[in-house]
N, C-alpha and C positions, 0 to 999 in steps of 0.2 A: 611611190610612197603612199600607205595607209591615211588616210584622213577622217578622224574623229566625230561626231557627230556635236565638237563643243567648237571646231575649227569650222564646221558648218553654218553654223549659228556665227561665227567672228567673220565669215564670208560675205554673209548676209545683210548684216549691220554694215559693215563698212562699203558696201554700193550706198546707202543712205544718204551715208556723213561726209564720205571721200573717197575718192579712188586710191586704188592700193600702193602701198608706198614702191618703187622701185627697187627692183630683184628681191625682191619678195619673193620667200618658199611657197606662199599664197596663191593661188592663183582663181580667179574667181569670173564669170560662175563657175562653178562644178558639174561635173554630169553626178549622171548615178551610176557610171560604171568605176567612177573613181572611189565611192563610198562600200563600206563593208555593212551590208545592210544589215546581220546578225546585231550588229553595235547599234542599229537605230534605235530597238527595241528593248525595253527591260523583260527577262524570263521569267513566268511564273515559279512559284514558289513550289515546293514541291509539297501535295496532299497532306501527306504523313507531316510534315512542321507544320499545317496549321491548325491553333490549339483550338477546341472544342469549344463552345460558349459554356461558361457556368450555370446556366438554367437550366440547358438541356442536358444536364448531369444529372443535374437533381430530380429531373422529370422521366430518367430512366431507371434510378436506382428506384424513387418513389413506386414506379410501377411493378418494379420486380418484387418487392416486401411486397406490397396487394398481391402477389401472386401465390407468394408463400404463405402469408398469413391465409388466404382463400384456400388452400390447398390441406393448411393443416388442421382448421377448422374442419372441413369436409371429413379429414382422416378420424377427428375426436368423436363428428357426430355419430361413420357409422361405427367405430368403435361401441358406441354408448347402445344404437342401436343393436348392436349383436347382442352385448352385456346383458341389456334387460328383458330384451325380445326373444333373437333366437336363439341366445344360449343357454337358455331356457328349456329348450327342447331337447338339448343334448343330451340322450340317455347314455350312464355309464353302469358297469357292472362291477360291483366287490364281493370280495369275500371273505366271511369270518370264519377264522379253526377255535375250535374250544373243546372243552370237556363237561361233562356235566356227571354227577355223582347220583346212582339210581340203587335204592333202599330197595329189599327184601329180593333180592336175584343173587342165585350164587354162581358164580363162573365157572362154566364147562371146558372144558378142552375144545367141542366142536366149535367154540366161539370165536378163537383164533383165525378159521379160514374164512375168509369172507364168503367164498363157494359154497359151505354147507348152509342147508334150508336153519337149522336153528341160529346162525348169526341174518340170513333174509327177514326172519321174523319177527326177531329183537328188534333190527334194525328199523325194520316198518314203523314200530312201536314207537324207540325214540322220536322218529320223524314225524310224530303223529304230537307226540306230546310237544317236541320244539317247534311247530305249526302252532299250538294253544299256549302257549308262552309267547310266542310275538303279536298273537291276536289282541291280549292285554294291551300293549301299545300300539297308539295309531298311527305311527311313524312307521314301526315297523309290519303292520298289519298291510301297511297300504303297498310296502315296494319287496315284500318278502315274497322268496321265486319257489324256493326248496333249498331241502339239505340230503348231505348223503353223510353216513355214517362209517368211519375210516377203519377202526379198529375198537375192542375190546379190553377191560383186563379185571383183574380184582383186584381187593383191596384190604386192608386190616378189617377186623370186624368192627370195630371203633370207630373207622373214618364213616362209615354211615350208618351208625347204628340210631336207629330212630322207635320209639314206642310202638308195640305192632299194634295196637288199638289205632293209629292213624293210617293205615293199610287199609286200603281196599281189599275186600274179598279174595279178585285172584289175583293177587300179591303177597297175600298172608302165606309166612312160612309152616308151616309143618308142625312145627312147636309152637304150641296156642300160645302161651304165656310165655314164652322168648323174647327177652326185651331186648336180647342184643342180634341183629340181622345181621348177616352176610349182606353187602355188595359185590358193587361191581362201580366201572369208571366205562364209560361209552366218549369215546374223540369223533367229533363230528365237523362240517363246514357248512356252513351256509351262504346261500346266494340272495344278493339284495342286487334288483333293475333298480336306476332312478334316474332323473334330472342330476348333472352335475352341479348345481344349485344349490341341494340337497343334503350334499355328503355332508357336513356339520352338523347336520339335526341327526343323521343317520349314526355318527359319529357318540353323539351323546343320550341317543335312546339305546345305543350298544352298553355304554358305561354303566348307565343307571343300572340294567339290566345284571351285570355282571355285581355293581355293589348290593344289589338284592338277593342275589341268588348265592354269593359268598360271604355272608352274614353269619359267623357260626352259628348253627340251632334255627336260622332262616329255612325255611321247605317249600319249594314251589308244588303245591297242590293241583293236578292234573285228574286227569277222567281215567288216564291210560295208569300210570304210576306217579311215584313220590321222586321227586327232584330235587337234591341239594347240590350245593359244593358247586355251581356255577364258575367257568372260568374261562375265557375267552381271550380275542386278539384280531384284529386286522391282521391276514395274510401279508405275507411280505411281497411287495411291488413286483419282488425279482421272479417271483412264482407265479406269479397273477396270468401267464402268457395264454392259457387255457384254462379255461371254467371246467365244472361238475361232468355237462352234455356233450364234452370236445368244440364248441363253436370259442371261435378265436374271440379274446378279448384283446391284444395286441395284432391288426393286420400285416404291419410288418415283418411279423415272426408266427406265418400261419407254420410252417413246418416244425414248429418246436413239440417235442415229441415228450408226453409224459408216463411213465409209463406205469406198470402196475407196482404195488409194492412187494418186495419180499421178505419172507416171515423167515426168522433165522434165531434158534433155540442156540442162547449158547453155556448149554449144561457140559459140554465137551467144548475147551479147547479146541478153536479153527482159526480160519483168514477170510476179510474178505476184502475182494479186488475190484479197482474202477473197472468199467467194460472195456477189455481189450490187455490189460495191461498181467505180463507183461511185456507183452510181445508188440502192440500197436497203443497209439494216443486215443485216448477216450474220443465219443465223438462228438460232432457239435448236437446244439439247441437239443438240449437230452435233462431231464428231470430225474432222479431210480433214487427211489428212498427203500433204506431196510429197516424192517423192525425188527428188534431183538430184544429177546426174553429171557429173562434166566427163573431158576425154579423160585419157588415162595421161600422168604426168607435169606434172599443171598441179591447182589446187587449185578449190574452187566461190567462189566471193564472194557476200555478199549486202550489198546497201544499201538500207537504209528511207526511201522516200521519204513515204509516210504510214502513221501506226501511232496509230489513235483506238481503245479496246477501254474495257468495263469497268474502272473502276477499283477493282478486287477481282479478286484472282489465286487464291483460291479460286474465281470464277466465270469467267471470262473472261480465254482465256489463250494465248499463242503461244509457243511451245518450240523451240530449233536443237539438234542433238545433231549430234556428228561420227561420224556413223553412218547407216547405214538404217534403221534399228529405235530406238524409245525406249528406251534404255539407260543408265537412272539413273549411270551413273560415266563416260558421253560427254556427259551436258547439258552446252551451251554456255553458253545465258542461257536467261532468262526472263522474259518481259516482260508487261504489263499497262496497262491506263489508258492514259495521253499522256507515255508517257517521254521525257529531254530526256540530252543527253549522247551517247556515240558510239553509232550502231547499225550499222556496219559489222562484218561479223563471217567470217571467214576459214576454212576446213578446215585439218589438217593432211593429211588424201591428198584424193581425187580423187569423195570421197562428200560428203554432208549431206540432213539429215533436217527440213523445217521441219513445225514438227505445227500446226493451230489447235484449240481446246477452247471450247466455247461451253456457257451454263448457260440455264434456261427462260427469266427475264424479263433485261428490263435490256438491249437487241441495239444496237449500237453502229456506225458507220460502217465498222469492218473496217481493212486496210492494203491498203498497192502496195509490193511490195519489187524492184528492181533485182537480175538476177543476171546476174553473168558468171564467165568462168575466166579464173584469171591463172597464169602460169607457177609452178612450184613452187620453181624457184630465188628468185623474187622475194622470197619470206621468210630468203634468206640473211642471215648477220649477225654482225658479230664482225667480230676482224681485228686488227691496228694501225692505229692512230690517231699519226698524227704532226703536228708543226707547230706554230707558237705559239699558233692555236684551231682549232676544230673543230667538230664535231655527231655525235650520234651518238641514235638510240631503237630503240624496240622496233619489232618486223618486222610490216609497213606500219602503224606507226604513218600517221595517226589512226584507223585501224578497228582493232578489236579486236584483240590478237595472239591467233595462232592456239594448238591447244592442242601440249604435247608439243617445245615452242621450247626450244632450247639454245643460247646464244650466249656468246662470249667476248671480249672486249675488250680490248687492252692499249696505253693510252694515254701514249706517249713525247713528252716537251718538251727542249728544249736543255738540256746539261751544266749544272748550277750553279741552274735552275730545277724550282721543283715544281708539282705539278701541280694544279690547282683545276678542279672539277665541280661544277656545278649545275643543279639538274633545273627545266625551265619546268613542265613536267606529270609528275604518278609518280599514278598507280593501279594498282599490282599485288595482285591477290589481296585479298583480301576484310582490311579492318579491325579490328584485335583479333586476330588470326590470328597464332599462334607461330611463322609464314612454314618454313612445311614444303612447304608444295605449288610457290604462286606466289610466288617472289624475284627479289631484285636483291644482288648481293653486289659489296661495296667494302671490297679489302681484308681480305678474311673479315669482313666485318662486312653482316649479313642486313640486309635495308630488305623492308617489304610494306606493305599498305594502301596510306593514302593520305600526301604528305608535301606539305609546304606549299612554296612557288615560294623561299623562303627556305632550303633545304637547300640546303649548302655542303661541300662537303668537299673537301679539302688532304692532298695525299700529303706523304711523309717525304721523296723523293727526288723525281726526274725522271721516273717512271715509276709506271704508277697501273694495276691489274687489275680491271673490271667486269666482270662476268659475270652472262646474266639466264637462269634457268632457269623452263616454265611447266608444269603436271600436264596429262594428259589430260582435265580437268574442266571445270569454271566461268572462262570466260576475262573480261580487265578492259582497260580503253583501254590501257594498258602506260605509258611515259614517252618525254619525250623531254628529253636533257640536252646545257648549250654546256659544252666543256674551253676552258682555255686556261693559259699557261703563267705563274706565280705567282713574281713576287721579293720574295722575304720580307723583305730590307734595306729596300725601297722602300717599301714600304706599310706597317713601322715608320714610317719619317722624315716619310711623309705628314700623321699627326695632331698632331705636334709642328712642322709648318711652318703648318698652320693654326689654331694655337693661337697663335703668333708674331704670325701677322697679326691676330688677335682684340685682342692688346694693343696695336698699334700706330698 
């Protein structure tokens, strides 16, 4: 039989007191081989149950905050230290495109190829005189690199006709007493080194610049020639990937490839195609801009007959500008992916600029766009409108209107009738838009965006004023609206004659 270590203890006491009562289960003394010595002992408890002390809680969590707050400190200081110290040193590279308007030069044919010595010569030129225009500023005097000059073209007589008595000698035209000069339009870029610290000062001795130099009747006075019409832009980020010299401004994208541009007269009806297509996908990190010209006096046209690209305009991307040169305040559109909607897209003069921008992976079938020239009158517009109905849109509606369109309208109906418009199509100017740039005005009353097939609107008299003005910027399909002539008696009595028949 097992014996307990409390039957031990009753063994014990009672040699004391007494001897053990008779036939007792008892038996006393005991050895130890009767006892279970496991039972002597109570077993420790096991680690894991026992709980921690509450100080030493607190003296662990406390030490680990001092670590973090030590750790984060450290992280703010050298933060602060890069900030003010060495980021300091960070040189970065930009680029401005602009244009600039250059009085008593009449445009040649050999101006077009950048190859022939008389566009070399011009070109020096400009470079000489936008060298002495950023001298004037000591912002830009101190971090200006060079410029190269992209293309040529001319211009109305008008856009820079300046008094020849402010001509220098070899600038004077031909005709002594000619007060009206032939121009020309020169698209240039320029390169500015700096601290990225910098770009904000850089940023607004650019601006000033541009509001000085695009002051109408403003002339920047040079050694070299006369300078007006200033007009300028921050390159866009997505073309930045190579500078002027070929040295990489993006190292991660040293193989992005820019390539030369091509001149392309479209006085004849032609096509032109991404590289490869239609047979293979354009290829990667690839830049090819075309310039196209049509003759004096007539505007360029483009039509997309296919346009398959990345659908991501961070990577893959085709850009129109009414310009030679990428000039962020000339973008036309811009497009991406498999766009749907109008892609005819019109000049306001007698240039345009189509760019393609291609990124490493992801290469896509490319486009075929249709160009021709259309006369410049053809975008006339405005006028009176007479008669019981009519038609009237935007200037060649269904392609894009072009930029810089000013058109006036004033739409007369018979004595005693008023006048009702409504528009089939209206996209002017971008949606949400406080309709400053691209409008339609009814009545002094602004319309932009976009307006549903259900706009209506009813003059007070017989006669009704629409007027559509567009910026030199980002152009939209435009509208197109039917008038006709509105008797207000009648189209009362109408709901009350079919309510008659309802009851009867």
């Amino acid at each position: 039989m097992r014996r307990s270590a409390a039957n031990l203890k009753l063994c014990q006491r009672s040699e004391v007191v007494s001897s053990p009562p008779v036939n007792s289960d008892l038996t006393c003394p005991l050895s130890l081989q009767d006892l279970d010595v496991g039972e002597l002992f109570l077993q420790a408890s096991d680690s894991r149950d026992v709980e921690k002390k509450p100080g030493r809680r607190r003296r662990l969590w406390a030490g680990l905050g001092l670590l973090v707050a030590a750790g984060a400190l450290a992280l703010l200081t050298g933060l602060l230290v890069w900030h003010f110290h060495l980021r300091q040193d960070v040189q970065v590279t930009k680029l401005y495109v602009g244009s600039v308007g250059i009085g008593g030069r009449s445009f040649r044919a050999d101006l077009e190829e950048p190859a022939s010595d008389g566009f070399s010569i011009l070109a020096q030129k400009v470079r000489a005189q936008l060298q002495q225009i950023y001298s004037q500023n000591s912002v830009l005097a101190k971090f200006y690199k060079d410029s190269t000059v992209q293309a040529f073209r001319s211009v109305p007589d008008t856009w820079c006709s300046v008094p020849s008595s402010l001509l220098t000698e070899s600038l004077r035209v031909s005709s002594e007493g000619d007060s009206q000069l032939d121009g020309m339009v020169a698209y240039y870029e320029s390169e500015f080194e700096l601290p990225v610290v910098q770009l904000s000062s850089l940023d607004k001795a650019m601006a000033s610049l541009e509001a000085t130099g695009s002051q109408r009747g403003r002339l920047l006075r040079t050694n070299a020639a006369l300078i007006s019409g200033v007009s300028l832009g921050a390159l866009d980020p997505r073309l930045t990937r190579t500078n002027m010299s070929g040295r990489t401004v993006h190292p991660n994208v040293a193989d992005f490839s820019e390539k030369a541009p091509i001149s392309v007269h479209v006085r004849k009806n032609g096509h032109i195609d991404s590289p490869g297509f239609p047979d293979a996908p354009y290829g990667p990190n690839t830049a090819q801009k075309w310039q196209l010209r049509a003759d004096p006096g007539h505007r360029v046209r483009l039509d997309f007959h296919t346009l398959i690209l990345e659908d991501d305009c961070e990577q893959d991307f085709i850009q129109i500008y009414d310009s030679l040169a990428p000039i962020r305040p000339r973008l036309l559109t811009e497009q991406c992916g498999y766009p749907r909607g109008s892609l005819s897209f019109v000049s306001s003069g007698n240039v345009m600029l189509l760019l393609l921008v291609t990124s490493q992976d992801k290469n896509f079938p490319g486009f075929r766009v249709l160009y021709s020239q259309v006369p410049a009158a053809g975008g006339d517009c405005g006028g009176t409108l007479s008669g019981e109905r009519g038609s009237f849109s935007s200037p060649f509606f269904p392609a894009n209107y072009p930029p810089r369109a000013d058109c006036s309208w004033t739409v007369q109906v018979p004595e005693g009738r008023l006048v009702k418009v409504q528009f089939q199509t209206f996209s002017v100017g971008k949606d949400g838009s406080p309709c400053l740039h691209d409008y339609v005005t009814i009545d002094e009353e602004r319309l932009c965006g976009s307006q549903s097939e259900s706009s209506v609107f009813i003059s007070q008299s017989n006669k009704m004023r629409v007027s559509f003005r567009s910026d030199r910027g980002l152009v939209y399909p435009g509208f197109s609206a039917q008038y006709q002539a509105y008797d207000r008696k009648k189209h009362l009595i109408l709901p009350l004659q079919a309510q008659l028949l309802c009851f009867t």
